[in-house]
C-alpha distance (Angstrom), angle and dihedral (degrees) to the residues before:
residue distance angle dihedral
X1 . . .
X2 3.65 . .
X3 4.05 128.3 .
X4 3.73 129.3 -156.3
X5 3.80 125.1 -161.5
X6 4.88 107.5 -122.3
X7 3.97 105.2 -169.9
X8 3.45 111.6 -165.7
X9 3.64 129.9 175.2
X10 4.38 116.3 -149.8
X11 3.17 126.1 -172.0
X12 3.33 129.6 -158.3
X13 4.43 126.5 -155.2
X14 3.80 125.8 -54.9
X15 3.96 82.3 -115.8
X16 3.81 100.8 66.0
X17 3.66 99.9 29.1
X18 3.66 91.3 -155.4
X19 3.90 112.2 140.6
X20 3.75 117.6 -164.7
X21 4.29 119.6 -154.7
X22 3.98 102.8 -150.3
X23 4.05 116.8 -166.1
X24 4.07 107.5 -165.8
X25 3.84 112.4 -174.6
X26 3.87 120.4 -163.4
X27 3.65 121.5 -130.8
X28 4.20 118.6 -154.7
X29 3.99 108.8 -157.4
X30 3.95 109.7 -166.7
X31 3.55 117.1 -165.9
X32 4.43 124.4 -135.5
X33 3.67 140.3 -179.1
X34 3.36 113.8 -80.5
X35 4.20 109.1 -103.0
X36 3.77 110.6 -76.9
X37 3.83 95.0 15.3
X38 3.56 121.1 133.5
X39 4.31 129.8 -172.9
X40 4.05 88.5 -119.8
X41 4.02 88.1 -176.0
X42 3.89 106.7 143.9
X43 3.91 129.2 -175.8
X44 3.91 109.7 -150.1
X45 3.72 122.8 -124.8
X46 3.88 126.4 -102.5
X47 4.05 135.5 -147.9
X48 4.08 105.8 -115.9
X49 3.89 128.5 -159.0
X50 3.83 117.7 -103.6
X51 4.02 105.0 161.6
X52 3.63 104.2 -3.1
X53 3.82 96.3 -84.8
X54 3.74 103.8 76.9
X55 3.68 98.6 46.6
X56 4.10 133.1 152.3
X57 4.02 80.5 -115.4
X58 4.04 122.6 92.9
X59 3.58 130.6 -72.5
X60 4.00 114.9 7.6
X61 4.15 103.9 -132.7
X62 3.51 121.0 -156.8
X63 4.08 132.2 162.7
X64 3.82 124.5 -150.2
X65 3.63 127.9 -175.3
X66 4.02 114.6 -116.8
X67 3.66 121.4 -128.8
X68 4.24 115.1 46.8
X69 3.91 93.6 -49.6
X70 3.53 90.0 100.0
X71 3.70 108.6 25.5
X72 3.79 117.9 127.6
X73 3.87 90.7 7.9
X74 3.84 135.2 133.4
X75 4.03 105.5 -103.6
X76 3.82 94.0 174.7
X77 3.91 144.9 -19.1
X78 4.19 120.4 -125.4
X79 3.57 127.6 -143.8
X80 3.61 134.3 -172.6
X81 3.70 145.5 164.5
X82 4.01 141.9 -145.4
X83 3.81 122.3 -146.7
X84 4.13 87.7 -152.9
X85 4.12 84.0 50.0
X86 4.32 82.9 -116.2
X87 4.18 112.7 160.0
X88 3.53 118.2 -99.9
X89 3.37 129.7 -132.3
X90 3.78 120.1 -161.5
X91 3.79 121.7 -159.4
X92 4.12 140.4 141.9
X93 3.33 129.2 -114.9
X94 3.80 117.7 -116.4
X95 3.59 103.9 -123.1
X96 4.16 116.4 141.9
X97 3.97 108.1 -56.3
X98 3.36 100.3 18.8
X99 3.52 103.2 104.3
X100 4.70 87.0 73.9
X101 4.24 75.3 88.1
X102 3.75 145.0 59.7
X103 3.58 128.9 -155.7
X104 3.68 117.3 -141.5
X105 4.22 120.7 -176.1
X106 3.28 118.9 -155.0
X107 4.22 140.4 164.6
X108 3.16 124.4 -35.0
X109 3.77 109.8 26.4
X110 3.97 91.1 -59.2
X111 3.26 148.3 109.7
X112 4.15 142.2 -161.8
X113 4.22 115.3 -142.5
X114 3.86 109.9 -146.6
X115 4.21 125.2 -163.6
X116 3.41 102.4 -111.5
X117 3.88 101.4 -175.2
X118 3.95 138.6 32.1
X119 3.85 121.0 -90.3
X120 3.97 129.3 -147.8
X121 3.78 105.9 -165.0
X122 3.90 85.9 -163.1
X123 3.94 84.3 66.1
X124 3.94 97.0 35.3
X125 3.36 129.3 6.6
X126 3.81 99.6 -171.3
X127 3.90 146.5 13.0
X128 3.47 132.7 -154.1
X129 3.95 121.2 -154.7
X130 3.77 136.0 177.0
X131 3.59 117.2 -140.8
X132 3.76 122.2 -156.5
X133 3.92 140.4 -145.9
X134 3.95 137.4 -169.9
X135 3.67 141.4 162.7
X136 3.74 89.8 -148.0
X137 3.80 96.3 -98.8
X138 3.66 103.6 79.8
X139 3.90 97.4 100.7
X140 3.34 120.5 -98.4
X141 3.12 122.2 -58.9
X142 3.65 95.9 11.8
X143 4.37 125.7 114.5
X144 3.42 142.7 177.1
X145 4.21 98.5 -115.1
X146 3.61 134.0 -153.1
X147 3.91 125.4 -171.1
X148 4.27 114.5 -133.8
X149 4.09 114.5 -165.7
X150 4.03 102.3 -146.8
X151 4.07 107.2 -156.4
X152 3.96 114.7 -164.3
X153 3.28 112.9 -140.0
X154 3.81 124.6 -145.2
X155 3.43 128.1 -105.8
X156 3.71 117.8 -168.5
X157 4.08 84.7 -119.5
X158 4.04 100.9 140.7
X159 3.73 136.8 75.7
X160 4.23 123.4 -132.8
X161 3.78 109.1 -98.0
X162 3.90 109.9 -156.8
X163 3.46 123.5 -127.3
X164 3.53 129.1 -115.6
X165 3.89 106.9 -70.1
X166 3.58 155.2 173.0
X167 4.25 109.9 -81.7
X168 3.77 97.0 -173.4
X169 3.51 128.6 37.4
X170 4.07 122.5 -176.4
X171 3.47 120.1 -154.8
X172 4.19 129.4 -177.5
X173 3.52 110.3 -121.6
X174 3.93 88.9 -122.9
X175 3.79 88.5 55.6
X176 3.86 103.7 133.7
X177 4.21 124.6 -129.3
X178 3.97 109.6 -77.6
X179 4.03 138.7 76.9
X180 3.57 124.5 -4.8
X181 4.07 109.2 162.2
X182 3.71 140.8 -28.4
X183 4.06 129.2 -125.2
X184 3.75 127.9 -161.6
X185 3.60 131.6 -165.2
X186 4.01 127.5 -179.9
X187 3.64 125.3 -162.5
X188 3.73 114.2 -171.9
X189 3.53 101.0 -142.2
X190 3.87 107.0 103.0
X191 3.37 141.5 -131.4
X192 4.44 115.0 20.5
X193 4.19 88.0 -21.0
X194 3.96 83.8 63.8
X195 3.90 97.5 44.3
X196 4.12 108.3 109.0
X197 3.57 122.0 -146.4
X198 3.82 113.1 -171.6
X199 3.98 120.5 -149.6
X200 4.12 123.0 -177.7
X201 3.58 130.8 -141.6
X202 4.01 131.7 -162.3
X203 3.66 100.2 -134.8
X204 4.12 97.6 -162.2
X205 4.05 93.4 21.8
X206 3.68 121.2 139.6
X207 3.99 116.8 -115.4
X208 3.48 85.6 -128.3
X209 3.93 104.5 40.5
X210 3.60 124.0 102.8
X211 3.92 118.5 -106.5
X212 3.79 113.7 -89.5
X213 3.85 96.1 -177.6
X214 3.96 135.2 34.2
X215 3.46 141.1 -176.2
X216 3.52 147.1 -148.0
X217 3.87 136.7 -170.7
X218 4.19 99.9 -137.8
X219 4.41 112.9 165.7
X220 3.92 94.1 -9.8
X221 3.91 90.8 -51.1
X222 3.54 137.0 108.9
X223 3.64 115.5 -125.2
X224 4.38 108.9 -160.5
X225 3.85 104.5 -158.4
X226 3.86 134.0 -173.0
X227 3.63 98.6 -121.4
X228 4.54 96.4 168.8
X229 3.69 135.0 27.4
X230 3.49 131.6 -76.9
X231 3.63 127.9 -126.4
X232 4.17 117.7 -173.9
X233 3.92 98.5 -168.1
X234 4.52 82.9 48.9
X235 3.97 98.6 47.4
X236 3.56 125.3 -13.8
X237 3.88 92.6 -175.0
X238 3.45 149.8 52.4
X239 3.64 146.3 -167.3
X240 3.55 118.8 -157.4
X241 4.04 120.2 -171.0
X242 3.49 108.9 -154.2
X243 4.09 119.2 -157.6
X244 3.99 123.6 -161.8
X245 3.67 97.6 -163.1
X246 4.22 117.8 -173.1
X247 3.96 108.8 -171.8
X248 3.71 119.4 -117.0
X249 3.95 99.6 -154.7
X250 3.48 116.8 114.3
């Protein structure tokens, strides 16, 4: 509280000659907290964009490949930021699946997720995980959350299986060139790593003998054909090898 002195000087009419001396002091009253009262007023954090795939946007999208390409890699940094300039902690919230990552924080106000286990596409062909974010003064229990999309990749990482078919096949020796059976194979790896190409071997031919059967890889299948004539009292049986071949280039 502060004072200052006023001097003022009234007077009053001719008729009563009475002059009055007035002193008027002015207080100052300054207003404070009351003791032990804090402003608790906190802004809560946000998620920032670094390269595009952490940003403040929607849904953080990031692709892996399965198998062990991946494993123990950097899939994408986090950034956020604090309008009170608080620390951040970054984490993820341990609903079902999220334990294929791991959260690392690091300087300033950031953070780098990691793939922490192997994926099989064939098994799972996506993951969803919600990240989380707090400056400590959120209440407990309580984050700033962020949804990230993991797509698995394929790897071609499975051989063709053939379908049920057809061991034996008898022919008449008259039997004229054209169809004789069809093979399938699958391969559950999409895309070109599950495309089948079928290729036929002779088992017992002769290097120099003419090819007796063919075949050709029409819709996914493998279509055996008679492609020569057939002669009982020359051969009366065949072998055929047949391969279900998936490419490996990338």
């Amino acid at each position: 509280m502060s004072q200052k002195l006023v001097y003022s000087l009234n007077m009053c009419s001719p008729l009563s000659k009475v002059f009055l001396l007035i002193t008027t002091i002015l207080v100052t009253v300054s207003v404070r907290t009351a003791v032990g009262f804090q402003n608790t007023a906190n802004f809560p954090p946000r998620f920032v964009s670094t390269d595009g795939s952490g940003g403040s946007g929607g849904e953080i999208v990031v692709r892996v490949k399965e198998g062990s390409a991946d494993l123990g890699k950097e899939i994408v940094r986090l950034a956020g930021e604090d309008p009170d300039g608080d620390p951040l902690t970054f984490g993820v919230l341990r609903t079902i699946g999220a334990d294929i990552v791991r959260v690392e924080n690091v300087p300033v106000n950031g953070a780098i997720v990691y793939l922490q286990k192997e994926l099989d596409r064939e098994t799972r062909d996506s993951y969803t995980v919600v990240l989380t974010l707090t400056d400590g003064k959120l209440g407990k229990g309580n984050f700033i959350t962020k949804s990230m999309l993991i797509i698995v990749e394929d790897i071609n990482d499975n051989e063709p299986v053939f379908r049920p078919f057809r061991t034996t096949v008898t022919l008449s020796e008259d039997s004229r060139p054209g169809l004789v059976d069809t093979v399938e194979a699958y391969d559950p790896d999409e895309g070109r790593f599950g495309q089948v190409l079928y290729r036929l071997q002779e088992v017992d031919k002769e290097a120099s003998a003419p090819d007796t059967f063919a075949i050709e890889t029409v819709e996914g299948k493998g279509v055996i054909s008679l492609v020569d004539q057939l002669d009982y009292e020359r051969k009366s049986l065949y072998q055929l090898r047949i391969l279900a071949i998936v490419s490996n280039s990338s």
